[in-house]
N, C-alpha and C positions, 0 to 999 in steps of 0.2 A: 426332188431337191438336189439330189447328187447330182444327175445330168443337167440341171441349170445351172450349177456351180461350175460344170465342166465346160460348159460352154462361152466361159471369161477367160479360156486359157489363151488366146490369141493377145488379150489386152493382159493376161498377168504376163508372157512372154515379153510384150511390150514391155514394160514397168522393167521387168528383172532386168532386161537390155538394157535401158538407161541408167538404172542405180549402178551396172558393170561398168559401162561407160564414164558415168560419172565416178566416181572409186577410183578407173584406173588413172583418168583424166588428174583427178584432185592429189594420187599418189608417184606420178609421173612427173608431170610437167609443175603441178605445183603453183598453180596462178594463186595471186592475194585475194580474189575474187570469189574461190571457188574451194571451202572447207571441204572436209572427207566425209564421208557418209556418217563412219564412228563417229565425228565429233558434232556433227548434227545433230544426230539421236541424242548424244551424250545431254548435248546442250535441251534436247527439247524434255531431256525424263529431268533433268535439275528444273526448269520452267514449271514442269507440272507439279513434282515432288514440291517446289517453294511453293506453289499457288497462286504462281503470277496468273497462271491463266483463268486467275478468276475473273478477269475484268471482262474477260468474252461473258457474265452474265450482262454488262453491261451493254454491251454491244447486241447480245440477243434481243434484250427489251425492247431497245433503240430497232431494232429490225422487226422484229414481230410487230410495233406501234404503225413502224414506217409499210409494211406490208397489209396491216388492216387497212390503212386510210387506201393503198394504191386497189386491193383489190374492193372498197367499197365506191371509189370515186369510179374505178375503173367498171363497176356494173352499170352506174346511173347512166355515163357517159356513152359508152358503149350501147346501152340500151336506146338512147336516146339518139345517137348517129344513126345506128339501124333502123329504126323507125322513122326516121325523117330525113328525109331526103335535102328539103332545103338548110339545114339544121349541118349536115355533112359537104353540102357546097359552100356553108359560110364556114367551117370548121377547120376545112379539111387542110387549107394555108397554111395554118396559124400550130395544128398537128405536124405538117410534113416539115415546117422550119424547127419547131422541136427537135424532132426525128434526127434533124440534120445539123444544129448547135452540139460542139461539143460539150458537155454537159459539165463537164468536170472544171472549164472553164469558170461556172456559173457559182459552183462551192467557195469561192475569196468572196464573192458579190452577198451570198446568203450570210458569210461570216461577219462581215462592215452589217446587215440588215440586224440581223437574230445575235451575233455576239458568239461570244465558244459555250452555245446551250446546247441542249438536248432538243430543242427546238431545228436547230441549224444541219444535224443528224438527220432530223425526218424529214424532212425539207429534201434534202442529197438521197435519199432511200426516195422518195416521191419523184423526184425530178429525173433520175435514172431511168426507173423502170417501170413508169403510171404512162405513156404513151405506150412503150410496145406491145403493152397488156392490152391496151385501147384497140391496136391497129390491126391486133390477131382474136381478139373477144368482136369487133365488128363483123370481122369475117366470119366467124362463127356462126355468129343471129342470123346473117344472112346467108347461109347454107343450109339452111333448112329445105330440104327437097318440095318443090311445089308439089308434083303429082301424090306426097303422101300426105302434103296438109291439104288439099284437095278430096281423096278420099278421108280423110279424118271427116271431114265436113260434111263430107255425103252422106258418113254414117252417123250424123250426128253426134258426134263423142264431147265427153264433155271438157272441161277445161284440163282439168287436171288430168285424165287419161291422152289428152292431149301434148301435152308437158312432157308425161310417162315413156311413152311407146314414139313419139314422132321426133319432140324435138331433141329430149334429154340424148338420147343414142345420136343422133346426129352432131351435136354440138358439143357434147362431152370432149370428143378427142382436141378439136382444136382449144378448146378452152382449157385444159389440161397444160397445151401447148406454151399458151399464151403464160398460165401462172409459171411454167419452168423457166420462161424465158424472165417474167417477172422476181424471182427471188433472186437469179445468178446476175439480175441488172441490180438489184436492193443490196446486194453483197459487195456489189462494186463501187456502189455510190457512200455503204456506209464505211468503208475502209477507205477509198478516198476521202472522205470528212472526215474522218478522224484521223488521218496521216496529217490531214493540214491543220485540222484543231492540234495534234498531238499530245494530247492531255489524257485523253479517254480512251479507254477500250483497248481492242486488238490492234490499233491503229500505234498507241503510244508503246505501246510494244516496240511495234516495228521502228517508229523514229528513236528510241534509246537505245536499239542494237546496232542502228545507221550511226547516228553520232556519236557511240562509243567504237564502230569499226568492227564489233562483235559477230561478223559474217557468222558462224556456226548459230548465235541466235536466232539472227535476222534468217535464215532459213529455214529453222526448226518456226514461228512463227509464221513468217510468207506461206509455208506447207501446209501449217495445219489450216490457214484462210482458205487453202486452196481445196485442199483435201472436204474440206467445210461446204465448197463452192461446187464441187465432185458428188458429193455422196446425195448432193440435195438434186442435183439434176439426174443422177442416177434413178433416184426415188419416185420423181415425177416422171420421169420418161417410162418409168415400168408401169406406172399410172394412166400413162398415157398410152402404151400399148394395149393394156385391160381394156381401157374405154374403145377402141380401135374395133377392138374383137367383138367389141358388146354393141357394137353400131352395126361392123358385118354382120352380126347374128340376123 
């Protein structure tokens, strides 16, 4: 445990560089833009102390709701590209212009549709992050090694040891991939909706520290979204490395 703790010191160097930087930057020069580290912290332990930041239960729901539908729509679908060929040449348009709409765009259009609901939330949590989970979950199914689903078949194995030993080790890592890439897209979609709802969540946060000019909040929030958006990709990518090692085995 000690020497994988030790082996973050390049990225904790990292971090201490910039909080220096930042500090002397915010103690020197003094921009309007750019509070001091003390009064970030200051401002984020009064946030917690009050329990403002209780609204992030709000915002979890809304993200945990918006991440079941993306990664159950995203298995059918998924499943269903990979398997069919004609199915991914009539698909595959209508995905890659997704891909390529800025999305964020599309949160004013869901707000005029659904209204400032909870509805409108998961909608922006879906419409982020439910194709690139599609477009890295297809490539998965179909990396599955011929020459071992091949021998599986020679030796007659049956379904489920099949699943076990051939395709699970195979598919794990990228699929891994795809959910990390899918919660840090759900994260971006549910904080951009609700900056534009700005009623709800971690969102309203942020626009009452913006329109009050309250920099030291509006940072001590933005941080913890971000820090939020950090620890979750952290989690899956060490995930994602397990699975890696359990494929090579």
């Amino acid at each position: 445990m000690g020497r994988r703790l030790l082996s973050f010191w390049p990225q904790a160097l990292t971090a201490a560089a910039l909080v220096g930087v930042w500090e002397i930057d915010a103690s020197v020069a003094k921009p309007y833009w750019l509070p001091s580290v003390q009064s970030v912290a200051s401002s984020w332990w009064q946030l917690a102390e009050g329990g403002a930041f209780r609204v992030a239960t709000t915002s979890l729901k809304t993200l945990g709701i918006g991440l079941l539908v993306v990664l159950v729509l995203g298995a059918v679908l998924s499943g269903l590209l990979a398997r069919s060929r004609l199915l991914d040449d009539a698909l595959s348009p209508l995905i890659n212009a997704a891909m390529s709409t800025p999305t964020v765009a599309l949160v004013p259009v869901f707000v005029l549709i659904w209204g400032y609901s909870d509805t409108t939330r998961v909608i922006a949590v879906v419409s982020f992050a439910l194709f690139p989970l599609v477009l890295q979950w297809v490539v998965a199914l179909r990396d599955v090694p011929a020459d071992l689903s091949e021998m599986s078949r020679s030796f007659a194995a049956s379904r489920r040891a099949y699943v076990r030993t051939i395709v699970l080790p195979a598919v794990a890592p990228l699929l891994l991939n795809g959910a990390r890439l899918a919660v840090v897209q759900a994260i971006k979609g549910l904080i951009t909706a609700e900056i534009i709802i700005g009623v709800v969540g971690m969102g309203k946060l942020i626009v009452t520290a913006s329109d009050t000019f309250d920099m030291p909040q509006l940072y001590a929030v933005v941080l913890t979204v971000i820090a939020a958006s950090v620890v979750s990709y952290v989690v899956l990518s060490g995930a994602e490395a397990r699975a890696s090692r359990w494929a090579e085995a």
